[in-house]
N, CA, C and O of each residue as an XYZ file, in Angstrom:
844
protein
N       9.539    -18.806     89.242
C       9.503    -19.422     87.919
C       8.889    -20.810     88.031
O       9.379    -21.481     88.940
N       7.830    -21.460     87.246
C       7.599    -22.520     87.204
C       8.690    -23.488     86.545
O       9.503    -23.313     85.637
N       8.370    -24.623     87.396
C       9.739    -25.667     87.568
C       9.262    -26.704     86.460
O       8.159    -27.242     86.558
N      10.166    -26.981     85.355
C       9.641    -28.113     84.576
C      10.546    -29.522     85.061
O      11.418    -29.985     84.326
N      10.131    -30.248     86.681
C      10.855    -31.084     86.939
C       9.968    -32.775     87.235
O       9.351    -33.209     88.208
N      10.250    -33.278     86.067
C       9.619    -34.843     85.839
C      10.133    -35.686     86.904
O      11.334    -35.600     87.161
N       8.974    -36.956     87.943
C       9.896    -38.046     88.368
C      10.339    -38.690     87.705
O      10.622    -38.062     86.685
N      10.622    -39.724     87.638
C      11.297    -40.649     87.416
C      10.329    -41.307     86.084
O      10.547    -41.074     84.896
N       9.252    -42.153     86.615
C       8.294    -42.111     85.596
C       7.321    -41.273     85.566
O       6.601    -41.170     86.559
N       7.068    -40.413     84.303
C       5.757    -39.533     84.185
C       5.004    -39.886     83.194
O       5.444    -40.303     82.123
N       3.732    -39.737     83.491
C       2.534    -40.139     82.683
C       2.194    -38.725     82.407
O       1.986    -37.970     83.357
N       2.104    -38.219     80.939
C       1.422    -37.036     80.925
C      -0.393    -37.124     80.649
O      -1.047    -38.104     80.294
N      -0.722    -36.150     80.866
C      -2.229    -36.160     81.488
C      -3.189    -36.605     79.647
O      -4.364    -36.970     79.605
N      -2.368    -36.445     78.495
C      -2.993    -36.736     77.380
C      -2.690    -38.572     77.397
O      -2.901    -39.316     76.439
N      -2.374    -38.818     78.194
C      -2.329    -40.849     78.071
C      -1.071    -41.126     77.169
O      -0.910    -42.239     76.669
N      -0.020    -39.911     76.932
C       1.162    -40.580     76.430
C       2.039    -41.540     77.177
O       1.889    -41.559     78.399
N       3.081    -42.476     76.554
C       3.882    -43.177     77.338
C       4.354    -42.304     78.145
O       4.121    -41.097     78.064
N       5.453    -43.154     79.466
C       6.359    -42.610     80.444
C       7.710    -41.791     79.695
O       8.301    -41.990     78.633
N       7.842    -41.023     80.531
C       8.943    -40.052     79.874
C      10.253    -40.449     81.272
O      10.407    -39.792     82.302
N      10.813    -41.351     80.969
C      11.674    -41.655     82.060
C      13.459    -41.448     82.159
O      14.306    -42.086     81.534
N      13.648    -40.466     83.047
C      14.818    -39.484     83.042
C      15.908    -40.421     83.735
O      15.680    -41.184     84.673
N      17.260    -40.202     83.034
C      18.647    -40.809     83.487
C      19.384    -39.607     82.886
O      19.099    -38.466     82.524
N      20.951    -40.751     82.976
C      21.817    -39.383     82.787
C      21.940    -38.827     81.268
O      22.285    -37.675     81.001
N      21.574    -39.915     80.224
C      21.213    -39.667     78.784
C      20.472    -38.526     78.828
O      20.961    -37.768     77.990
N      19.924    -38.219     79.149
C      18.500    -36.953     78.873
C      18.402    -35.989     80.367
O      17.516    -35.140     80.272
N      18.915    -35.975     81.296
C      18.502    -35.481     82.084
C      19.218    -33.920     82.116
O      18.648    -32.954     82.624
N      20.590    -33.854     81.470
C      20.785    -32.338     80.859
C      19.866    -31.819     80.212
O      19.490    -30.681     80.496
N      19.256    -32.591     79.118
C      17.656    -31.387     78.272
C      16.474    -31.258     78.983
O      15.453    -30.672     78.622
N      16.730    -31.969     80.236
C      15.185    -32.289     81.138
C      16.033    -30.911     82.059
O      15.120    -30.421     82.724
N      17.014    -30.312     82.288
C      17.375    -29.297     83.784
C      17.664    -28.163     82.585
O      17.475    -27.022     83.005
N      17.983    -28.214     81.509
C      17.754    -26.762     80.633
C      16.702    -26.262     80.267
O      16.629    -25.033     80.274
N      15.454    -27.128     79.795
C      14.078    -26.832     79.828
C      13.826    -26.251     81.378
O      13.165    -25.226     81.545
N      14.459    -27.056     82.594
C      13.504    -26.658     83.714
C      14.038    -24.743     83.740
O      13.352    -23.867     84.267
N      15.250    -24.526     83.105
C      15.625    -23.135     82.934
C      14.966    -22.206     82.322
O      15.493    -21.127     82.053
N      13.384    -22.576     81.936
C      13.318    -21.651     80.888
C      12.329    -20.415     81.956
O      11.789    -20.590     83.049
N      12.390    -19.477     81.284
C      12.775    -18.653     80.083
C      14.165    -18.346     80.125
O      14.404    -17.695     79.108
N      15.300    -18.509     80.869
C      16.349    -18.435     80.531
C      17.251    -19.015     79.526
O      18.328    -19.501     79.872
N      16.787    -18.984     78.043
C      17.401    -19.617     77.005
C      18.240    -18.837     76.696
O      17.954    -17.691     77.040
N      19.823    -19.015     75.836
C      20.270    -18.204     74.520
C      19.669    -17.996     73.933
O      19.153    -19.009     73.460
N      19.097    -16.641     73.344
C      18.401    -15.896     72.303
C      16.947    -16.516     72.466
O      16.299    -16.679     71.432
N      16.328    -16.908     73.802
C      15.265    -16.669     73.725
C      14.935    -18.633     73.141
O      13.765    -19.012     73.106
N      16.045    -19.598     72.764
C      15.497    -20.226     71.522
C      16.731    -21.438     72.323
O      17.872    -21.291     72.761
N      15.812    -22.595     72.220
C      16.293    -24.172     72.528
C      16.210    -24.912     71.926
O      15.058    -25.330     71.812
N      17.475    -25.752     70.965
C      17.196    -26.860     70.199
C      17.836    -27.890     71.074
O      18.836    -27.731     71.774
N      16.913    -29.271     70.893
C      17.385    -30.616     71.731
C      17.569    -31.222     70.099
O      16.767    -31.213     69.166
N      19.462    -31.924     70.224
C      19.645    -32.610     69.497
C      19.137    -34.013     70.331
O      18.921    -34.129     71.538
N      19.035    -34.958     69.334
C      19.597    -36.255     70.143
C      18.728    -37.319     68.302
O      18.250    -36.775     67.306
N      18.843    -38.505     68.525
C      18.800    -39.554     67.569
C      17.342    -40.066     68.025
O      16.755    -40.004     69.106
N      16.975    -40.625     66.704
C      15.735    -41.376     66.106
C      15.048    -42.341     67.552
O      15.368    -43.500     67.812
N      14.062    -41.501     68.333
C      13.648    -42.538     69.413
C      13.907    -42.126     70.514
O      13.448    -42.717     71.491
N      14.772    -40.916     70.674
C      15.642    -40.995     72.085
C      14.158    -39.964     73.167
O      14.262    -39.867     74.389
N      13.360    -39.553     72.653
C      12.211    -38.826     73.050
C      12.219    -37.434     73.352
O      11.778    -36.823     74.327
N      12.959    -36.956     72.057
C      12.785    -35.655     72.543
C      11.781    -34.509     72.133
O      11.717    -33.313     72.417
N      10.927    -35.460     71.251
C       9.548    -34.895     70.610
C       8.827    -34.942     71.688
O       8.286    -33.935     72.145
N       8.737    -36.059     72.196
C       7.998    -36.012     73.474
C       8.202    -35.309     74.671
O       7.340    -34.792     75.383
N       9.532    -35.337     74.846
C       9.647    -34.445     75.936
C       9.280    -32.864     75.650
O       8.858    -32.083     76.503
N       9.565    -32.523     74.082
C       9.111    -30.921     74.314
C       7.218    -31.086     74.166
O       6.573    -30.361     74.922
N       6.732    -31.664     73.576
C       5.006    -31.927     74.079
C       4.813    -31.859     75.252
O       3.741    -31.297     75.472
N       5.467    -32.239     76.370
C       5.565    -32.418     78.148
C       5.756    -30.889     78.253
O       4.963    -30.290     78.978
N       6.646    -30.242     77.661
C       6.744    -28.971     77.828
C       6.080    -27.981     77.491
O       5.803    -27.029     78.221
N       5.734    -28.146     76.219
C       4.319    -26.926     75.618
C       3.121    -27.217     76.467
O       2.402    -26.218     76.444
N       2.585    -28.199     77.234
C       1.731    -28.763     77.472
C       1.848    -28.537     79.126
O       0.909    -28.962     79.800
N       2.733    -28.021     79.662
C       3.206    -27.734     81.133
C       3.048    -26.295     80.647
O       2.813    -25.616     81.647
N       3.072    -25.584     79.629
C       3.716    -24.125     79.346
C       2.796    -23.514     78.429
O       3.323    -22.990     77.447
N       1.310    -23.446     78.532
C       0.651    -22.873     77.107
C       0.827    -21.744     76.362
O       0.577    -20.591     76.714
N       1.153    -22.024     75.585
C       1.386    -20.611     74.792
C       2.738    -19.536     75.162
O       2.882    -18.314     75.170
N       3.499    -20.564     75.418
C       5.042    -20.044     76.315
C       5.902    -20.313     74.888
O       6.638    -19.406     74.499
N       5.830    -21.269     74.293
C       6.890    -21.629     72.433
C       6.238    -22.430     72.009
O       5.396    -23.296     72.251
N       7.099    -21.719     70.932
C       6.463    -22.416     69.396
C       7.495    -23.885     68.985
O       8.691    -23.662     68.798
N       7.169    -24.816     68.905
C       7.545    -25.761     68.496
C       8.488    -25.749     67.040
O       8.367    -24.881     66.176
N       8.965    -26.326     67.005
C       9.466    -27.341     65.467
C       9.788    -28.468     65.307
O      10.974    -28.525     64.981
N       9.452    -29.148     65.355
C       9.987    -31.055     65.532
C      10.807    -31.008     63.705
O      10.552    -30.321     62.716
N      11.847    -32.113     63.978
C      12.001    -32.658     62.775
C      12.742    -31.212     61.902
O      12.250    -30.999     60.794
N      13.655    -30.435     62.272
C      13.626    -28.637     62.319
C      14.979    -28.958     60.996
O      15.155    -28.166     60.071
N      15.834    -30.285     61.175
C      16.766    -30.784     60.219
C      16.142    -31.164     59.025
O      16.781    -30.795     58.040
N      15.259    -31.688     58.812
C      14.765    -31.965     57.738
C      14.570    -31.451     56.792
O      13.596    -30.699     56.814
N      15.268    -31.544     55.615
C      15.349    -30.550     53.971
C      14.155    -29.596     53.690
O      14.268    -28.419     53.347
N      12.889    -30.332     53.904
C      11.693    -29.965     53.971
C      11.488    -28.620     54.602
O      10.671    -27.881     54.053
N      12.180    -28.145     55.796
C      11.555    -27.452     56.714
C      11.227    -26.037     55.985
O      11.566    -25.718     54.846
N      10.369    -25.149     57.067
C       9.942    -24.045     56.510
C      11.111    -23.093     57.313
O      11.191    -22.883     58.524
N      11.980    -22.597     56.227
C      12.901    -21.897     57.279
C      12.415    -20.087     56.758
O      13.009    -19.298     57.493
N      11.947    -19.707     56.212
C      11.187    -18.679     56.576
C      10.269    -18.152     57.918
O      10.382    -17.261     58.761
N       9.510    -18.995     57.679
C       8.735    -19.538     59.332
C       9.822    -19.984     60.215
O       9.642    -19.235     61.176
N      10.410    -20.411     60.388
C      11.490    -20.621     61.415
C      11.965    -19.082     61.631
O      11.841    -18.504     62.711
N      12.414    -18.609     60.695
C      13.309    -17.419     60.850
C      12.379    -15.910     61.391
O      12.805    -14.893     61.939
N      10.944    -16.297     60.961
C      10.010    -15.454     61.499
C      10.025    -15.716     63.081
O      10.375    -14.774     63.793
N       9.599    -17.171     63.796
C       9.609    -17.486     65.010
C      10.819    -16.893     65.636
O      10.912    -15.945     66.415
N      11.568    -17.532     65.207
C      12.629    -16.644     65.979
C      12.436    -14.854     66.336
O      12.336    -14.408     67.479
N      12.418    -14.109     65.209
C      12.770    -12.696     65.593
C      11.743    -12.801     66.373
O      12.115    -12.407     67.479
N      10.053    -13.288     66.434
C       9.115    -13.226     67.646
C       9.859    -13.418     68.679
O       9.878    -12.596     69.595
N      10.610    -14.568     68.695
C      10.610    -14.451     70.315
C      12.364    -13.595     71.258
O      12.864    -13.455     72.374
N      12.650    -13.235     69.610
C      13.201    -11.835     70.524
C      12.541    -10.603     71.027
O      12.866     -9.956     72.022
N      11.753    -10.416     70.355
C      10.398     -9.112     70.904
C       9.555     -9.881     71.527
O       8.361     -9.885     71.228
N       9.945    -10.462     72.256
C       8.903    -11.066     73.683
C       7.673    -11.865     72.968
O       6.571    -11.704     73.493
N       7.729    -12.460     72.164
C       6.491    -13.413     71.706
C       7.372    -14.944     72.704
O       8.319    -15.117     73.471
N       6.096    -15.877     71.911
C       6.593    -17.504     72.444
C       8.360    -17.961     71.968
O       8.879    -17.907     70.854
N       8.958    -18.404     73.298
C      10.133    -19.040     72.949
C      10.120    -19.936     72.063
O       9.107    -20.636     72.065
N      10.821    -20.141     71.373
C      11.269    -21.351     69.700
C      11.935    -22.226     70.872
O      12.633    -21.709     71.744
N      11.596    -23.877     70.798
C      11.860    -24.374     70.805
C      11.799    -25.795     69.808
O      10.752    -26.355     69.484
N      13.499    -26.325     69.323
C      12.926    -27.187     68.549
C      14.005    -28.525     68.628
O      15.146    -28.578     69.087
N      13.159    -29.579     67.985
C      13.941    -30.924     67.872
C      14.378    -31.356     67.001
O      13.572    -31.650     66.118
N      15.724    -31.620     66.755
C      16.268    -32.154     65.718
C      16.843    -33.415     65.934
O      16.731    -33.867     67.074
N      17.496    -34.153     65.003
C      18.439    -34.987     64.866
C      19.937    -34.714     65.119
O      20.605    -35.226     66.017
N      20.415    -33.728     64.085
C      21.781    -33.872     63.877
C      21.557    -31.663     64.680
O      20.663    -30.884     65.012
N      23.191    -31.723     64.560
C      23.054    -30.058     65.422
C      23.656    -29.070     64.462
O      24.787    -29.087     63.975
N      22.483    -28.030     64.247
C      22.626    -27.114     63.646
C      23.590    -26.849     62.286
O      23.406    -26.994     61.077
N      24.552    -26.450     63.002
C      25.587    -26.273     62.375
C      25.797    -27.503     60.737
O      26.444    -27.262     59.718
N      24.797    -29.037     61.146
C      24.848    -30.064     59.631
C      23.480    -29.764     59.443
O      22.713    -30.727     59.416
N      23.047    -28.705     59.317
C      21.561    -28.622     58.473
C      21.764    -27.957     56.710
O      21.193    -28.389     55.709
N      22.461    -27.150     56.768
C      22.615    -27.051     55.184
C      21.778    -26.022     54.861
O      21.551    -25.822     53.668
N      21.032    -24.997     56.097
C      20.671    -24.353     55.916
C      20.714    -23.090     54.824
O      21.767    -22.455     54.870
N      19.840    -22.682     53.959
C      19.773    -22.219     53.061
C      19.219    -20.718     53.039
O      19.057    -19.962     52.081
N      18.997    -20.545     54.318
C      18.794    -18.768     54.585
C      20.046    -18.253     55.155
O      20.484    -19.026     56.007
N      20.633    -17.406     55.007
C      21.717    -17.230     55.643
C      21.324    -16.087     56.833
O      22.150    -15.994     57.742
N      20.367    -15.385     56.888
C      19.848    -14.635     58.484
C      19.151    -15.846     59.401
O      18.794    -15.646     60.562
N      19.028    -16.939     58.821
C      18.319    -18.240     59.801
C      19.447    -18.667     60.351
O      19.392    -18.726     61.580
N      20.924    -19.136     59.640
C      21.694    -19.549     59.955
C      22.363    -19.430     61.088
O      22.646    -20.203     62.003
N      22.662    -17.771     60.741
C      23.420    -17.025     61.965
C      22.763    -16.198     63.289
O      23.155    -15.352     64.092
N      21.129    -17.205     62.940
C      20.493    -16.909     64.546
C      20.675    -18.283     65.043
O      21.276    -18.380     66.112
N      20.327    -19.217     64.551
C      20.470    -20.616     64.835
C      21.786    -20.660     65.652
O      21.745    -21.204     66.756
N      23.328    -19.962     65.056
C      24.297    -20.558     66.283
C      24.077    -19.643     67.072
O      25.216    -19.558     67.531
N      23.387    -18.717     67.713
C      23.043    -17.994     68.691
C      22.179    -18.515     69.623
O      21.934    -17.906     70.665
N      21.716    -19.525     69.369
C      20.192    -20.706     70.034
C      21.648    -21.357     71.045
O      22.861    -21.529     70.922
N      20.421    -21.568     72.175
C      20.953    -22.540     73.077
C      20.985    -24.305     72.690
O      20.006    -24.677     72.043
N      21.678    -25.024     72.921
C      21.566    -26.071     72.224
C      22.280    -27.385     72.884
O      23.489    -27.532     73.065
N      21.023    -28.482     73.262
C      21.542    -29.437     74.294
C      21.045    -30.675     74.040
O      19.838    -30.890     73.937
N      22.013    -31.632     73.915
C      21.860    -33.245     73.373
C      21.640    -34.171     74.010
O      22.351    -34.423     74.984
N      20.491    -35.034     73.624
C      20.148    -36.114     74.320
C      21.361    -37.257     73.913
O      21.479    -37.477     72.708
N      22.267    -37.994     74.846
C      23.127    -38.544     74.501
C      22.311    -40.514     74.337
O      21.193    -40.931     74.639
N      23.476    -41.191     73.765
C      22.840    -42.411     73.805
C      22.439    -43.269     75.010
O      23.180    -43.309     75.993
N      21.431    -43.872     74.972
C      20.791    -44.494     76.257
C      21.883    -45.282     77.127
O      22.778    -46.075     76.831
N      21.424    -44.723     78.328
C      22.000    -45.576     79.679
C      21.568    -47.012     79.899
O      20.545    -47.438     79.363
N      22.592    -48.022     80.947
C      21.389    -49.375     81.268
C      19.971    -48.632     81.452
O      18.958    -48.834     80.782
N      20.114    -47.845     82.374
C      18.638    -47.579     82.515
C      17.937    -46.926     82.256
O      16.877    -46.938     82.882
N      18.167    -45.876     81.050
C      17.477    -45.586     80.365
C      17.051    -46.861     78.906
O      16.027    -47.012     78.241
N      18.024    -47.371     78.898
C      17.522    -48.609     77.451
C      16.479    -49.583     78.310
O      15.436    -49.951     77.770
N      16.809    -49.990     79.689
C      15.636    -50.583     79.753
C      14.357    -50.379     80.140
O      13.545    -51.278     80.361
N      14.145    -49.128     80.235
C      12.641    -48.350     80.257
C      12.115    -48.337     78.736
O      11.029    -48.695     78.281
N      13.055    -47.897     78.213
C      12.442    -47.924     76.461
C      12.412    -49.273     75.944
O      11.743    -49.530     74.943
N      13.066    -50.130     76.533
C      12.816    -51.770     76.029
C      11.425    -52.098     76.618
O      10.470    -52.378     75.892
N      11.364    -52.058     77.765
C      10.094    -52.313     78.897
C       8.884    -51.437     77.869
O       7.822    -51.904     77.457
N       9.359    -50.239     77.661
C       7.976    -49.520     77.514
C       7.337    -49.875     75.994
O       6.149    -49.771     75.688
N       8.323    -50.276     75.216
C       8.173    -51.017     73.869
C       7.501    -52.051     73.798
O       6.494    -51.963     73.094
N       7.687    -52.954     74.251
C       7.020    -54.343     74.887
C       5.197    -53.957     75.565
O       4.138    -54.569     75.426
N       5.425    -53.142     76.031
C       4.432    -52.582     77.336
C       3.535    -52.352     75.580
O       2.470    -52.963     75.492
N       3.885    -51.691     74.574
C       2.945    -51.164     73.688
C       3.102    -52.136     72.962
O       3.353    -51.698     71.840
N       3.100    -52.920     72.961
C       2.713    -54.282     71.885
C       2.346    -55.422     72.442
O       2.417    -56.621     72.172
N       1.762    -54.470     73.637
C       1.321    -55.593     74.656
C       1.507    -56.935     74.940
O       0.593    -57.742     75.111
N       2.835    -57.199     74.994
C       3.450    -58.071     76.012
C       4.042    -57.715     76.964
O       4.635    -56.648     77.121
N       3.861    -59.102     78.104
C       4.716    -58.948     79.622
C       6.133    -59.221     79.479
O       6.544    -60.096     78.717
N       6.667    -58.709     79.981
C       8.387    -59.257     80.039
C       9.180    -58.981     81.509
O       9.208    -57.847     81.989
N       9.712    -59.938     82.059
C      10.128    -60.111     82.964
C      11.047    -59.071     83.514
O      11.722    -58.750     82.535
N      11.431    -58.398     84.488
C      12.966    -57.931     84.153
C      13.892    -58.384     83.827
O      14.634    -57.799     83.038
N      14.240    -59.900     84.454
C      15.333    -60.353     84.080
C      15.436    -60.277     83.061
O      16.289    -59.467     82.699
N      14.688    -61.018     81.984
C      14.304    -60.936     80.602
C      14.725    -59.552     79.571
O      15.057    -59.541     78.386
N      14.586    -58.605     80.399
C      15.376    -57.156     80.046
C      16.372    -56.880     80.170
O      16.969    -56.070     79.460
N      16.963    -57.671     81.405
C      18.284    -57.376     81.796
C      19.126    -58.304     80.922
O      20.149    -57.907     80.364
N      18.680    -59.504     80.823
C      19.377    -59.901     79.540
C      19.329    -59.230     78.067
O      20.203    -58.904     77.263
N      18.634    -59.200     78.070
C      18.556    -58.338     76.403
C      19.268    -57.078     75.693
O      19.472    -56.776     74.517
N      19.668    -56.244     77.431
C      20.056    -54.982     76.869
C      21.475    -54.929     76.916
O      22.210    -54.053     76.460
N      21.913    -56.459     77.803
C      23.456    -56.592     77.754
C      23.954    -57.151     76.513
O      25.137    -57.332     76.227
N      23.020    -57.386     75.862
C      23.354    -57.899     74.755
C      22.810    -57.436     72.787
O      22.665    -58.089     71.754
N      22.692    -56.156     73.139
C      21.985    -55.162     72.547
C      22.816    -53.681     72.311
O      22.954    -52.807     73.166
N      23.320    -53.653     70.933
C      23.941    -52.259     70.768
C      23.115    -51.040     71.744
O      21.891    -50.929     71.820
N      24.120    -50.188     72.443
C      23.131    -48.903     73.168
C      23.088    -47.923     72.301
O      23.863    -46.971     72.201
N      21.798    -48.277     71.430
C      21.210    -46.511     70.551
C      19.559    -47.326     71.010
O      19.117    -48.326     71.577
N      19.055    -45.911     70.204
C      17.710    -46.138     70.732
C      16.922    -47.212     69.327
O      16.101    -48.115     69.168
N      17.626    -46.553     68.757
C      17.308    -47.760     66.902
C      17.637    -49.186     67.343
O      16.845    -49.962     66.807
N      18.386    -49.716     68.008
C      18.690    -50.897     68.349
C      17.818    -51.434     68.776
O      17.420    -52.477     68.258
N      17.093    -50.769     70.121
C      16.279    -51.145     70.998
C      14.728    -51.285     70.325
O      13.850    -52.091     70.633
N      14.707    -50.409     69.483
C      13.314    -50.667     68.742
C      13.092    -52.179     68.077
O      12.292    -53.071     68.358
N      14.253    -52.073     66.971
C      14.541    -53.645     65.687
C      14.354    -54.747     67.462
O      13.347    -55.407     67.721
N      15.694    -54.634     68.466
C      15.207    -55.786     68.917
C      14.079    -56.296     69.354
O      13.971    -57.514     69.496
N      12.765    -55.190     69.719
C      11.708    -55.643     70.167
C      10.950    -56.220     69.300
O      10.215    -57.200     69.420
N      11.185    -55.511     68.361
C      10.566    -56.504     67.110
C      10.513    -57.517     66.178
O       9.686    -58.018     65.415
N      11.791    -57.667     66.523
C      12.551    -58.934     66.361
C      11.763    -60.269     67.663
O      11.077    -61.286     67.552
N      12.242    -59.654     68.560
C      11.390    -60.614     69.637
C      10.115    -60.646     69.446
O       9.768    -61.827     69.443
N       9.006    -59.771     69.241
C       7.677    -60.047     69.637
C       6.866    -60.718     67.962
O       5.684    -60.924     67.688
N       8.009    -60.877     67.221
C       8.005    -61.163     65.843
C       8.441    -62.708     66.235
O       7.631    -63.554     65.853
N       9.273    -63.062     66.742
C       9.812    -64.977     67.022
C       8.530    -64.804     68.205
O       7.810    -65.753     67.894
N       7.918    -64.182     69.275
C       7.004    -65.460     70.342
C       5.758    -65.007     69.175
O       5.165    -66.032     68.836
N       5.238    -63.848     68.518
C       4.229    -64.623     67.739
C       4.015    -65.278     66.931
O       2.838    -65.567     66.713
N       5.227    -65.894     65.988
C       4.911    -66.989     65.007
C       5.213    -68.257     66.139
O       4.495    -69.230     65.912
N       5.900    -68.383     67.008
C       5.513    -69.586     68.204
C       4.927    -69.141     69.326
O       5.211    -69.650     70.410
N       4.153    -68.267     69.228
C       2.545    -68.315     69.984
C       3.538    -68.546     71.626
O       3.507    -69.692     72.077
N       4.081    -67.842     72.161
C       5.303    -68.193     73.115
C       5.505    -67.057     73.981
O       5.722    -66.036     73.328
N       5.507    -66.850     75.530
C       5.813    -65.766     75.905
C       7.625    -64.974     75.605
O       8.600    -65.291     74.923
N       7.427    -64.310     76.162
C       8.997    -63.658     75.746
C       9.487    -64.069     77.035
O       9.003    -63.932     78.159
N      11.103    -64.881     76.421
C      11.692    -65.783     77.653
C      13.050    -65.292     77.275
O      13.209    -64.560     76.297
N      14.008    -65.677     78.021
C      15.381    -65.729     77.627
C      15.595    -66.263     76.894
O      16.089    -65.671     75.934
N      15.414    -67.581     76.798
C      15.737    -68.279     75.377
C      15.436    -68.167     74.048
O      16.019    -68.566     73.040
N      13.837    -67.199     74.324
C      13.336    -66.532     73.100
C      14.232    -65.501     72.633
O      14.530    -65.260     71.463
N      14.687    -64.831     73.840
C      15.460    -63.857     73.065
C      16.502    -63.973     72.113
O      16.800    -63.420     71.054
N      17.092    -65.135     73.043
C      18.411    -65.530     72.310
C      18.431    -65.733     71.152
O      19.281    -65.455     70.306
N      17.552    -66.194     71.087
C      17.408    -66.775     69.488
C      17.032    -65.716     68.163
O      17.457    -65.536     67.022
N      15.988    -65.151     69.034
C      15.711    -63.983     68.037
C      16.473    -63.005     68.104
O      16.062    -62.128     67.344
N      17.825    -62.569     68.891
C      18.596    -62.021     68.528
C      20.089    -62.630     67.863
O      21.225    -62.159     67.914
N      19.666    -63.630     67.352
C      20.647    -64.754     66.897
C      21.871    -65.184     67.766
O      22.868    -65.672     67.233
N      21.756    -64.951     69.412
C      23.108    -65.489     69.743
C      22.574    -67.081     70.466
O      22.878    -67.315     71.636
N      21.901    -67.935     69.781
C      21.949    -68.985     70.061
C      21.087    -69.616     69.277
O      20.503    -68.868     68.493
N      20.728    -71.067     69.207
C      19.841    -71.424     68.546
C      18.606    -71.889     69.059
O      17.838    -72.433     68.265
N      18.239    -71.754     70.401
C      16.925    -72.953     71.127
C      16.240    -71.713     71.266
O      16.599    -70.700     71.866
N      15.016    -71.982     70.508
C      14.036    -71.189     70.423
C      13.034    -71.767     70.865
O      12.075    -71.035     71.109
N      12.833    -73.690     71.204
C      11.436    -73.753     71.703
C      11.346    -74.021     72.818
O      10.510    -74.782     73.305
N      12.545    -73.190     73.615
C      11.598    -73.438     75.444
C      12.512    -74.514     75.476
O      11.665    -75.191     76.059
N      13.320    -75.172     75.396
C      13.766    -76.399     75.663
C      14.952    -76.692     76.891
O      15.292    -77.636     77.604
N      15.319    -75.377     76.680
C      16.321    -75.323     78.239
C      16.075    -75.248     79.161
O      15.093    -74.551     79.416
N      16.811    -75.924     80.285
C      16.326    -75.759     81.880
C      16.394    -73.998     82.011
O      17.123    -73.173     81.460
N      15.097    -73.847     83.166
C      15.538    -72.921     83.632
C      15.154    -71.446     82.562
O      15.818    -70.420     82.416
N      14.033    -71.786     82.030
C      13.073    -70.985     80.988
C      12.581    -69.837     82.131
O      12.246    -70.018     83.301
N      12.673    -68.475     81.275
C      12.533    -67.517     82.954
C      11.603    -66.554     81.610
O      11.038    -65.496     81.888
């Protein structure tokens, strides 16, 4: 069976960011490496706004051509659950495995077919939990990294101790920061942070010991 097993940091070959595995994500990173051994053929990754699990199943269709059919976003009122409910019976008669990403799990979709419903709790189904130290500071780092600024580690290591652990947190604070050093034209420091995350007030560099 081909092995779907990521290092630590992976660059996929289309120039997306790093897909970087801890203990938050590394259950949906060793159930994917299971496949084709799904429940009913069919894998939904819960997990929250950011946590990468769109990306990680792109890593997977993209390791796997023409192995499943996608659904991103599969919670959303919007969805086509006809087409969903078609994918599915495919990939009980041996077509592409359904795999899909949601937010919230199954069971709070509000689903409105009732033969979609009662294949859905038959799907295998595995959650990206909220970020680790080290998973928040790869997604802090890699945030920064795309708005092209440098940031120190230390500079990270302060930030994430002081930073609710969801992945929504980690977004607002980067932008919060790279929002205070560009109206003061300023690299990103500790003291910058502080400030722009309001637990202090010296925002211009003025303390010993500016890192």
């Amino acid at each position: 069976m081909s092995q779907f097993a990521l290092p630590l940091e992976y660059r996929s070959a289309d120039g997306e960011a790093d897909f970087y595995i801890s203990e938050a994500n590394a259950a949906a990173v060793a159930m994917l490496d299971r496949w084709p051994d799904w429940p009913s053929h069919t894998l939904i990754v819960v997990g929250p706004e950011g946590s990468g699990k769109s990306h990680l199943l792109r890593l997977f269709a993209g390791r796997h051509p023409g192995a499943v059919r996608i659904y991103d976003e599969a919670d959303a009122p919007d969805r086509d659950e006809n087409a969903m409910f078609h994918a599915w019976n495919a990939a009980q008669a041996g077509g592409p495995a359904l795999l899909v990403a949601a937010r919230t799990s199954p069971g709070e979709w509000h689903v409105r077919l009732p033969d979609l419903a009662s294949r859905l709790g038959a799907a295998g189904v595995i959650h990206i939990d909220a970020p680790d130290d080290a998973l928040l500071a790869e997604i802090v780092a890699k945030s920064f990294r795309a708005r092209g600024l440098r940031v120190s580690p230390i500079v990270i290591e302060y930030m994430i101790q002081r930073i609710e652990r969801s992945f929504a947190a980690a977004a607002s604070a980067v932008a919060a920061i790279d929002a205070a050093a560009l109206a003061g034209q300023r690299a990103v420091t500790v003291p910058l942070v502080r400030a722009a995350l309001l637990l202090g007030d010296t925002a211009d560099g003025s303390e010993s010991g500016e890192t």
